[in-house]
C-alpha positions in Angstrom: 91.8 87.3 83.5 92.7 90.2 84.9 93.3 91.2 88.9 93.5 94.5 90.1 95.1 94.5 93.7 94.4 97.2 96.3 98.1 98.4 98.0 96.6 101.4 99.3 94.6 99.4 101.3 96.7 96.3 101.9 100.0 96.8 101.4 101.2 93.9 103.0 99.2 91.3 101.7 99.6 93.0 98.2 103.5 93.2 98.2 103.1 89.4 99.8 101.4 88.4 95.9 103.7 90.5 93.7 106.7 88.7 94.8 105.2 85.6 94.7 104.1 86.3 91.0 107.4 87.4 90.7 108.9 84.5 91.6 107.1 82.3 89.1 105.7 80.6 92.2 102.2 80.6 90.8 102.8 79.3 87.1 101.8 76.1 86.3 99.5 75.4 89.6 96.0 74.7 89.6 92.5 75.6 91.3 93.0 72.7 93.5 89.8 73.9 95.5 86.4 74.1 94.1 83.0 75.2 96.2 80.4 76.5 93.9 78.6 79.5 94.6 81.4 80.1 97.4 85.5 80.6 96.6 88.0 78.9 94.3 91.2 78.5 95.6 94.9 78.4 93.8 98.1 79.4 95.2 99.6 76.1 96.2 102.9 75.6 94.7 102.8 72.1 95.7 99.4 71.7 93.6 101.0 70.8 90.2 100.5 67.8 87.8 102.7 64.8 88.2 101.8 62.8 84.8 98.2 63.1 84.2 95.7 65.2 86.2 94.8 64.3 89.0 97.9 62.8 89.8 100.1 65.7 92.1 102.0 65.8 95.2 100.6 64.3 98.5 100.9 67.9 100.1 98.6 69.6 97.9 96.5 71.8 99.5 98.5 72.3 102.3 101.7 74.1 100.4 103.2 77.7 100.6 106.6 79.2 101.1 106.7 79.0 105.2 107.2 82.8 105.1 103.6 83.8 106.7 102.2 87.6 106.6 100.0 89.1 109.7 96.1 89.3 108.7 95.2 92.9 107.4 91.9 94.6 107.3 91.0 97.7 106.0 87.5 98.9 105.9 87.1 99.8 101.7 87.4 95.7 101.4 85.6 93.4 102.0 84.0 90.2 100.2 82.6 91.2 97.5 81.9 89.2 93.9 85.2 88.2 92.9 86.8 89.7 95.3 91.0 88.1 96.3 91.3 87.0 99.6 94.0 84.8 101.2 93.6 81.6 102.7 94.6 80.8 105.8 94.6 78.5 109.0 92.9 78.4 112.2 95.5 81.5 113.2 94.9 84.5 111.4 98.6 85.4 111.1 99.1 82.1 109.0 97.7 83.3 105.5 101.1 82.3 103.1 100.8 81.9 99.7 97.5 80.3 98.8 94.5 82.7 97.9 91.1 82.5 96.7 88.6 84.0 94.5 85.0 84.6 96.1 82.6 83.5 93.1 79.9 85.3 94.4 79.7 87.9 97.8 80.7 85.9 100.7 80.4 88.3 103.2 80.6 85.7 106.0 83.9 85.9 105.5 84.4 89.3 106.7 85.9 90.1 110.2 82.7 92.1 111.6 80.5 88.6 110.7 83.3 86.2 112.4 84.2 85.1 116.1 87.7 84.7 114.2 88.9 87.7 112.9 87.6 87.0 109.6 90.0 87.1 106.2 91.6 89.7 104.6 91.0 90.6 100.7 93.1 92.7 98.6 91.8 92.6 95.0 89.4 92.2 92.5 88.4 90.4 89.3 88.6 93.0 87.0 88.0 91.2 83.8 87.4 87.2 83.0 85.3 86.5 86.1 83.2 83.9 83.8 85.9 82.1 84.3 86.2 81.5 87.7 82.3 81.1 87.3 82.9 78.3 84.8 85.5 76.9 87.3 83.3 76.7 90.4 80.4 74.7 88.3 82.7 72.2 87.5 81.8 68.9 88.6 84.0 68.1 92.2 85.2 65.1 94.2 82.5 66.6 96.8 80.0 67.3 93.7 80.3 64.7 91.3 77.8 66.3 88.7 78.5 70.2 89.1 74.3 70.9 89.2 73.3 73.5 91.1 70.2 71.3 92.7 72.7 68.5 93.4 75.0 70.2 95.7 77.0 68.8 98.5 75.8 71.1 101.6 78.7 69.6 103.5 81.5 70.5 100.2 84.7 71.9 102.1 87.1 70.8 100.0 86.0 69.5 96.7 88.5 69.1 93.8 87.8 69.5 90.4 87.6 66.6 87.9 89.3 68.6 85.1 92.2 70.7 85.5 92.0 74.3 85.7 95.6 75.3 85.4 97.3 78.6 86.0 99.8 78.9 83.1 101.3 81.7 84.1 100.8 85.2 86.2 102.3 88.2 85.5 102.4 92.5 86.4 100.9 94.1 83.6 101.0 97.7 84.9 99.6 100.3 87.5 95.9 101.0 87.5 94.3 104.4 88.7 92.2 104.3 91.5 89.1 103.4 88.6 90.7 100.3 87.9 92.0 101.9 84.8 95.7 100.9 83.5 98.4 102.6 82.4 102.2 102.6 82.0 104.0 99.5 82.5 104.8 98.0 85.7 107.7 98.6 87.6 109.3 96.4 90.2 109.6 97.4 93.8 113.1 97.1 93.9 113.6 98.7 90.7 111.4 102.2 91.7 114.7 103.8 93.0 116.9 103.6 90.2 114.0 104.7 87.8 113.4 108.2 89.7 117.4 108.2 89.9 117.5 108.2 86.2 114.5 110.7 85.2 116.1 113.1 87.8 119.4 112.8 86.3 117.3 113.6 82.5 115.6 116.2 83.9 118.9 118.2 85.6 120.2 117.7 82.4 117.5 119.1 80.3 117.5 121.9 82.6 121.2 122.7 82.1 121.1 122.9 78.5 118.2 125.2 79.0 119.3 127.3 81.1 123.0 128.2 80.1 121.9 129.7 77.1 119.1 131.7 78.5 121.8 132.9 81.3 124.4 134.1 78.6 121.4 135.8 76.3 120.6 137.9 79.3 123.9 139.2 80.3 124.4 140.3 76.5 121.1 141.6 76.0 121.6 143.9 79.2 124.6 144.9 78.3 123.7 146.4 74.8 120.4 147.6 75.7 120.0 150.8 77.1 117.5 151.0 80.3 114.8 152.6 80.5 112.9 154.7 83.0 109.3 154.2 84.2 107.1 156.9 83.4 104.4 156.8 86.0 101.5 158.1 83.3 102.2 154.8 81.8 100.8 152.5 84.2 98.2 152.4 87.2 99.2 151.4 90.9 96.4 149.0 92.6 97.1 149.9 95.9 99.9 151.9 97.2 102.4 152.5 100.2 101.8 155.4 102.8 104.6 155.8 104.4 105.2 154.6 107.7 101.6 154.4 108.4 100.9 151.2 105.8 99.9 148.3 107.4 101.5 145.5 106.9 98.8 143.8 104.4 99.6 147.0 102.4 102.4 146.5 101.8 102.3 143.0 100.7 99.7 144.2 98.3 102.1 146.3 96.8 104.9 144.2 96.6 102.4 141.5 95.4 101.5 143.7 92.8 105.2 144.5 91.8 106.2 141.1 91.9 103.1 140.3 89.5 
C-alpha cells in the first residue's frame, strides 16, 4: 500500500508518523481493530504476536510511546474514503501513536459533526485500499462471520480472526501536491546538510565558471580596439529632454540602455 500524508496541512500530526515509521515502531504490528464499513486501526506497538496469533501482550490496544501530540484540524481534511486519522482518547490532545484507516467516508468523525472536537486526519490511501477493504470484512471477535447482513450494530472493538500484519513501513519519497512522487526521501534532520552540500557544488561550479570568463575579458579588452557608436546605426525608443524629462523618462531610457 501506499500513504500519501498531508504536512502542509498537518504538520504536527504528520512529523508525529514519520518518526514513528522511522523508528521501526510500526513493523511487525497488526490491525488489532476491525469495524467493517467503518475504520481499521494499527499503530499499537504493544499489538505484536507472542507465539501464534492471537496470542499478544495484555496491553494491546491501549499501547503508544507516552509522548502525545495536540489534536490538529485543518479544513482541506477531513474523513474521506481511506482517509488516515489518529486515534485517540476521551481528550483530544491524547492521540499518540495509534491511527486508523477510514474504509469508507466517516464523516461523523469530523470536528463540525462532534460535541468533542472530532479527530484529526492527515493522509490518504493512495494505492492498495482493497486491502484495507479485504481487512475490514474479515470475520471479528464482535462479527464472527464477516457478512455484511450479519453485522454486530454494537461492534466497537472487534478483532480480527486472522492476522493482518504490518511487516514493515517505510518513506518512499515526496509527492507533489497531485499525489505524484518523485525524488527520494529525505530525513528531517538530514534537510540541512543536504542544501549545505548542493550550495557548496553550486559555489564551486560557479568558480570554475567564472574565473575563466573574468580572465577572457580583461584580455579581450585589452587587444581589442573600441569602438564608437554611430548614431545612424541604431534607433532610440524614447529619449532624454533635458532637465525637463520626467522621471518615467528617464527610466525608459536607461531601461532601454540597460536592455
Amino acid at each position: 500500500m501506499t500513504l500519501e500524508l498531508f504536512e502542509q496541512w498537518a504538520p504536527i500530526t504528520t512529523q508525529n508518523m514519520i518518526e514513528h515509521i522511522e523508528m521501526g515502531l510500526y513493523d511487525g504490528i497488526f490491525f488489532h481493530r476491525v469495524i467493517d464499513d467503518f475504520v481499521t486501526q494499527s499503530g499499537d506497538p504493544e499489538c505484536k504476536a507472542i507465539g501464534v496469533y492471537p496470542a499478544t501482550s495484555s496491553q494491546c490496544g491501549q499501547g503508544g510511546t507516552g509522548e502525545t501530540i495536540p489534536l490538529e484540524h485543518d479544513e482541506n481534511l477531513s474523513h474521506v474514503d481511506g482517509a488516515i486519522g489518529m486515534a485517540r482518547s476521551l481528550d483530544p490532545d491524547s492521540a499518540d501513536a495509534q491511527w486508523y484507516i477510514a474504509e469508507t467516508e466517516a464523516h461523523n468523525l469530523d470536528p463540525e459533526n462532534r460535541d468533542d472536537e472530532g479527530y484529526a486526519t492527515f493522509g490518504i490511501v493512495r494505492d492498495g485500499m482493497s486491502h484495507i477493504t479485504a481487512i475490514a470484512s474479515a470475520p471479528t471477535s464482535e462479527d464472527p462471520t464477516g457478512e455484511e447482513d450479519i453485522q454486530n450494530p454494537a461492534s466497537s472493538a472487534g478483532r480480527p480472526f486472522y492476522q493482518a500484519k504490518i511487516d514493515s513501513i517505510k518513506m518512499v519519497g515526496v509527492a507533489d501536491p497531485l499525489g505524484v512522487l518523485w525524488g527520494d526521501y529525505v530525513a528531517p534532520q538530514e534537510d540541512s546538510k543536504f542544501w549545505a552540500n548542493a550550495m557548496g557544488q553550486a559555489v564551486g561550479l560557479g568558480i570554475l565558471i567564472a574565473v575563466p570568463a573574468i580572465l577572457f575579458t580583461m584580455v579581450y579588452a585589452a587587444i581589442e580596439t573600441p569602438k564608437l557608436l554611430n548614431q545612424n546605426d541604431f534607433i532610440l525608443d524614447a529619449k532624454l529632454d533635458g532637465d525637463e524629462s520626467s522621471s518615467e523618462d528617464k527610466w525608459a531610457a536607461w531601461k532601454i540602455f540597460l536592455d
